[in-house]
C-alpha positions as CSV (number, residue, x, y, z in Angstrom):
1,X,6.9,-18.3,4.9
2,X,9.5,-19.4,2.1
3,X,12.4,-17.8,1.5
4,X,11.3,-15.9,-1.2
5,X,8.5,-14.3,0.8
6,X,10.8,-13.5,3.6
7,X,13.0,-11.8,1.3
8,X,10.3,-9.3,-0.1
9,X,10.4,-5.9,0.2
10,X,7.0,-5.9,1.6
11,X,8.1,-8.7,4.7
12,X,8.8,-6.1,7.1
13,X,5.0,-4.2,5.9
14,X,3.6,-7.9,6.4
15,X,5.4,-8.5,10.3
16,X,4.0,-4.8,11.3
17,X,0.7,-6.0,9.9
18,X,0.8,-9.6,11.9
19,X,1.8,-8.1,15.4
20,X,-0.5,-5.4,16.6
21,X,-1.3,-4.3,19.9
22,X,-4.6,-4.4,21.4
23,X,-6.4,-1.1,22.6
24,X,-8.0,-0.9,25.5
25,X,-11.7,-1.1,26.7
26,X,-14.0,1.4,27.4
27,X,-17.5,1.5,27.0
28,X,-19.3,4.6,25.9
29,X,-22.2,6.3,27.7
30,X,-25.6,5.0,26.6
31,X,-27.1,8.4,25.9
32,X,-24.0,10.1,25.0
33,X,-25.1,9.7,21.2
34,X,-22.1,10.1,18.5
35,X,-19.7,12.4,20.6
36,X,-19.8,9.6,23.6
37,X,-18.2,7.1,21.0
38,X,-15.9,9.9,19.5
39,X,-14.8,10.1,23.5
40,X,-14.7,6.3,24.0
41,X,-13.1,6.0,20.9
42,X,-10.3,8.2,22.0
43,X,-9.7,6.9,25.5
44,X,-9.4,3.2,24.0
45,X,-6.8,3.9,21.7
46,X,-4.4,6.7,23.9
47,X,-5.8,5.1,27.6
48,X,-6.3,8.7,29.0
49,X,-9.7,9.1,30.8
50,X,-11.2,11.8,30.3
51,X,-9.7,11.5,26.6
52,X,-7.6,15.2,25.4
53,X,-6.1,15.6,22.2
54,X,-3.0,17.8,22.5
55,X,-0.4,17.2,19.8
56,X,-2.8,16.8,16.9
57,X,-0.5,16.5,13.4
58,X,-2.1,17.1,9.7
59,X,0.7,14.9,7.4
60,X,0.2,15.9,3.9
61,X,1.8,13.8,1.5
62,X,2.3,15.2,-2.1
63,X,3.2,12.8,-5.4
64,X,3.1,13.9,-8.6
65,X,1.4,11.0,-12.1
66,X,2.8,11.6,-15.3
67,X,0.5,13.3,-17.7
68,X,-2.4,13.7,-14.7
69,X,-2.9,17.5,-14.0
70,X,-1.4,20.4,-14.4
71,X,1.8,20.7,-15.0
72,X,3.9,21.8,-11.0
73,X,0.7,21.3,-9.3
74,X,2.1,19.3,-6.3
75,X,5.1,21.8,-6.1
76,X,3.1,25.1,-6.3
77,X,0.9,23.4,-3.9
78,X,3.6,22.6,-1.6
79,X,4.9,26.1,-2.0
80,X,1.2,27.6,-0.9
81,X,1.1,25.6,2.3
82,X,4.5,26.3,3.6
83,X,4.0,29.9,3.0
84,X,0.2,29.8,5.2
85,X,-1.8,30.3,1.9
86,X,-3.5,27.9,2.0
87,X,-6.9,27.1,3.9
88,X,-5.4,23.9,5.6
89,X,-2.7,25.9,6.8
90,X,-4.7,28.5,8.4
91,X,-7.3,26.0,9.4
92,X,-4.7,23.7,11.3
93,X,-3.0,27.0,13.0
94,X,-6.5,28.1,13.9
95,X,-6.7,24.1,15.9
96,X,-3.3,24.5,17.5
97,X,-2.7,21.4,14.9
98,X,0.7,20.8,13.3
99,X,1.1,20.4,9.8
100,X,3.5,18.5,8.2
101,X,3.7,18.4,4.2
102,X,6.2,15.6,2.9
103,X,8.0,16.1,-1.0
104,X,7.2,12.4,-2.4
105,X,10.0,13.0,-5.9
106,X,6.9,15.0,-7.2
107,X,10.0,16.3,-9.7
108,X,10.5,12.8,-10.8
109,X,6.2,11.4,-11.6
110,X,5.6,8.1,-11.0
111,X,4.2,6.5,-14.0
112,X,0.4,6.7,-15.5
113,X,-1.2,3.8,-14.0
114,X,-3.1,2.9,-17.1
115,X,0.0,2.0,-18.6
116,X,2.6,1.0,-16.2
117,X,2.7,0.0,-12.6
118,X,3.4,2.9,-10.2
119,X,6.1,1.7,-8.5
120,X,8.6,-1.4,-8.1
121,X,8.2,-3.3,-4.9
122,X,11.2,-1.8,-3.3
123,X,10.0,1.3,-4.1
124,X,6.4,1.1,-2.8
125,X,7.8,-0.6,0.6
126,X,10.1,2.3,0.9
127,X,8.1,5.1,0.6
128,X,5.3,3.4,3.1
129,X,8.6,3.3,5.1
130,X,9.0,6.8,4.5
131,X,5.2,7.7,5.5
132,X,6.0,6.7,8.9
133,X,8.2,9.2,9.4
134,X,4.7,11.7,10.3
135,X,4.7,9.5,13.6
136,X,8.4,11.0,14.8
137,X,6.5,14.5,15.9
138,X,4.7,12.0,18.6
139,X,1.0,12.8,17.5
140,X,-1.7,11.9,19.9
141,X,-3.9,11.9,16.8
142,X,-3.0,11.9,13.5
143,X,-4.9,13.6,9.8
144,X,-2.9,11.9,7.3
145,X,-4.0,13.4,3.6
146,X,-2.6,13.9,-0.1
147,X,-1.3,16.4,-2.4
148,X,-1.9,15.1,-5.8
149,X,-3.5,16.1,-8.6
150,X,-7.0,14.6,-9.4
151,X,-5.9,11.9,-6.6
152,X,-9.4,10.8,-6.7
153,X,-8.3,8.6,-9.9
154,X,-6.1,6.3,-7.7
155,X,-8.4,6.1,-4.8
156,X,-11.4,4.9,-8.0
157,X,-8.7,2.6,-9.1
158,X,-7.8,1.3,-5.7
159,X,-11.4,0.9,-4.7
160,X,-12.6,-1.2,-8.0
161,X,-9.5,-3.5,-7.6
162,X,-10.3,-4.3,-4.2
163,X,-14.1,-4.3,-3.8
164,X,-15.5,-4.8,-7.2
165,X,-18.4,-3.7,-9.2
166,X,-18.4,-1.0,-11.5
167,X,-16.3,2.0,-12.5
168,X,-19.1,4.1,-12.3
169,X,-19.4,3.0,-8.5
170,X,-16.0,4.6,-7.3
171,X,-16.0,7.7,-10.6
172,X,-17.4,9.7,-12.8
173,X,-17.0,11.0,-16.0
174,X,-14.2,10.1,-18.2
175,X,-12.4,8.9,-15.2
176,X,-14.3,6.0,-14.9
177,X,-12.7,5.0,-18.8
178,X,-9.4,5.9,-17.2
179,X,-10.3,3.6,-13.9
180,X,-11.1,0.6,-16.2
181,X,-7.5,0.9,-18.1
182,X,-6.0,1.2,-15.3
183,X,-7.0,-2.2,-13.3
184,X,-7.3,-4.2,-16.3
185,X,-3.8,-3.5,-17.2
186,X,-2.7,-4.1,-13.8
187,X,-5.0,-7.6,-14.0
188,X,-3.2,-8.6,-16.5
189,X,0.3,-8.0,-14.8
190,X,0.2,-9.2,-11.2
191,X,-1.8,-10.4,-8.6
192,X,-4.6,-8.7,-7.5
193,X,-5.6,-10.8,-4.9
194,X,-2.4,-8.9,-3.0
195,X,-3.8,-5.9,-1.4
196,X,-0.1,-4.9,-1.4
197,X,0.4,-5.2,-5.2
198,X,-3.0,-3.1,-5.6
199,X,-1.3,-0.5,-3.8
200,X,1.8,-0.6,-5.7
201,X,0.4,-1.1,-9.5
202,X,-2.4,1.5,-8.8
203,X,-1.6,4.0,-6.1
204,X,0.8,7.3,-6.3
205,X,4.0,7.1,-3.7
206,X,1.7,9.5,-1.5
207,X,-1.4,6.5,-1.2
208,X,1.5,4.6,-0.2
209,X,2.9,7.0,2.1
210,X,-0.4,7.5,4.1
211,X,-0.5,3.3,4.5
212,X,2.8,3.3,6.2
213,X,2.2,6.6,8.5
214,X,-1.4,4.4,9.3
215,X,0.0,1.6,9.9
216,X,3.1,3.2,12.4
217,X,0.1,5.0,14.3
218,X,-2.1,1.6,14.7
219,X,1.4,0.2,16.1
220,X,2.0,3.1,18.4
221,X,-1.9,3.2,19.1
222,X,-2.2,6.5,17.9
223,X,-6.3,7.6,16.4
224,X,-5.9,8.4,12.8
225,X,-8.5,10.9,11.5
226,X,-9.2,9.3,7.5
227,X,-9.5,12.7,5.4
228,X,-10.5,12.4,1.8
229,X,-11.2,9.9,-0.9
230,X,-6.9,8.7,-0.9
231,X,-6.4,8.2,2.2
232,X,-9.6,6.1,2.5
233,X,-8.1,4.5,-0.4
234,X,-4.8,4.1,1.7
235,X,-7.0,2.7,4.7
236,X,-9.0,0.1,2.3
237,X,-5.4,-1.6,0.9
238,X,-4.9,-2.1,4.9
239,X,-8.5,-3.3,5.8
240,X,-7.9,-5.9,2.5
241,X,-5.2,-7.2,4.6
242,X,-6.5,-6.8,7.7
243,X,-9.7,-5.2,9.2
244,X,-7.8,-4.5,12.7
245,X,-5.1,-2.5,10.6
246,X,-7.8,0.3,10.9
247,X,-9.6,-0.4,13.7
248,X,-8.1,2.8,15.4
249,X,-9.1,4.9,12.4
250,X,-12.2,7.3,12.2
251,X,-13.6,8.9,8.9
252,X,-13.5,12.7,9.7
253,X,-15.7,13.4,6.5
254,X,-17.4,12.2,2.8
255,X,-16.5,13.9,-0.2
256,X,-18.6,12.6,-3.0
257,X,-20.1,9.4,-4.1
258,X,-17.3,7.2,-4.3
259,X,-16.0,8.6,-1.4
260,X,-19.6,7.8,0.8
261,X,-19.3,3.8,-1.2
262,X,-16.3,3.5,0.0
263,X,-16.3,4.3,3.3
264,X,-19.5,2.2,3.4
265,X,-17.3,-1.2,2.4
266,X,-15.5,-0.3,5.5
267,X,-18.1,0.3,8.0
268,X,-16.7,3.4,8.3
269,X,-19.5,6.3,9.4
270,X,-18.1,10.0,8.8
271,X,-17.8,12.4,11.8
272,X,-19.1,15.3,8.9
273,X,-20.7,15.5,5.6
274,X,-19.1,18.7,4.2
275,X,-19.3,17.5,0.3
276,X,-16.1,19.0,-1.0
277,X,-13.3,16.6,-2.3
278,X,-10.2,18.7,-1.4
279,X,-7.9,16.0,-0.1
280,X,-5.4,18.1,1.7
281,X,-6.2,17.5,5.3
282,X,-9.6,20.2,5.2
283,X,-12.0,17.6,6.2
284,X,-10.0,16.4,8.7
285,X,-9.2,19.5,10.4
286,X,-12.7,20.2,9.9
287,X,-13.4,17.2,12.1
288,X,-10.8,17.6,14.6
289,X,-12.8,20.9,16.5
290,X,-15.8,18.0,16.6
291,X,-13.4,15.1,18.2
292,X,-12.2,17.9,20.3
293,X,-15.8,18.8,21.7
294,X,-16.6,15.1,22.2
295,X,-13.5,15.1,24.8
296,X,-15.2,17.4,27.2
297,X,-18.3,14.2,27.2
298,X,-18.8,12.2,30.3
């Protein structure tokens, strides 16, 4: 590595990334169908046979994209969950889950991708630094999930840079239009061979956050529970980099069609099909009652 590498902001993402540990072994019943791997899958990653899941945390990051929504959405949504209103909440209480919900500057926007990169270098290293922080609660499992307004626009944006094809592939609707400006303004800026840079031309400081708390858990070997469209998103700038980056990661459900495509590019099958796109942590709390069944499989 050159000197100039080495002094990136994203070295220290990049050493995390080349240094994993390796789970353990165990081989899943052959007749124990989906909830025998949902067991095995938990005993590799935290080495407790039979697998339990105890300290189960829902990390909700929220970022706010200038001119994209409603005007306070992330705050008043912030506002809702700390106060229990809002389905998450009560759905996380009713698992015994904690919730945690992060405040990503969503008074100071990050810029509108189609026009300007999201965030510097620095910036985008920091705040995947700052996504770790969901792992200081000591999880043994961890939902990681957005609070952003029509976050599905990043997650489109990520997904077209990184796998291809069409706009209409990863969104609908004038979105896709918005998808196109986006990339091809960031194509002709930077490198988007980077998986990194992807993340940091196209993705709000709460994609970014969700890569770093994934990344901390795949360190600590901590299962990660994938909820919606952005933090598969988050997951895919990972898997660009390195497939075992999300090797201890689990799709807990599929939103819509974008959603299903992109999970598909990274052989990821979904515990539940519940077809809503709410991306703050309801699909994956929705999954965790499954993951907890498959724990009492032998």
């Amino acid at each position: 590595m050159n000197a100039s590498a080495a002094a990136s902001p994203f070295a220290d993402i990049r050493r995390l990334a080349a240094d994993l540990p390796a789970p353990g072994v165990f081989v899943p019943p052959a007749d124990g169908g989906r909830l025998a791997e949902i067991s095995a899958w938990l005993t590799a990653w935290t080495g407790r046979t039979p697998p339990s899941v105890n300290r189960p945390v829902v990390a909700l990051y929220a970022g706010a994209r200038q001119g994209i929504g409603p005007r306070g959405y992330a705050r008043d949504r912030l506002e809702t969950i700390a106060a229990g209103g809002a389905t998450v909440s009560r759905m996380a209480g009713s698992q015994g889950a904690g919730l945690e919900a992060f405040d990503l500057a969503i008074d100071r926007p990050t810029p509108d991708a189609r026009q300007k990169a999201s965030m510097s270098e620095k910036e985008c290293a920091a705040t995947m630094a700052f996504g770790m922080e969901a792992l200081a609660k000591q999880p043994d499992l961890l939902i990681p999930g957005v609070i952003a307004a029509e976050a599905h626009r990043d997650a489109a944006a990520i997904a077209l840079a990184l796998f291809g094809g069409e706009a209409v592939d990863w969104a609908a609707g004038e979105v896709a239009a918005d998808v196109v400006a986006a990339v091809e303004r960031a194509r002709g800026e930077s490198d988007l061979s980077d998986p990194l840079e992807v993340l940091r031309q196209l993705g709000g400081r709460e994609t970014a956050a969700v890569a770093g708390a994934i990344i901390a858990a795949r360190v600590q070997k901590i299962p990660v529970l994938l909820d919606g469209y952005a933090a598969t998103a988050a997951a895919a700038v990972l898997h660009a980099i390195d497939p075992d980056l999300i090797a201890h990661a689990v799709a807990a459900h599929v939103g819509g069609p974008g959603h299903a495509r992109l999970l598909a590019a990274l052989g990821k099958t979904p515990l539940v099909s519940l077809e809503i796109e709410d991306e703050e942590g309801v699909g994956g709390v929705s999954a965790l009652a499954l993951v907890r069944l498959a724990c009492e499989v032998r």
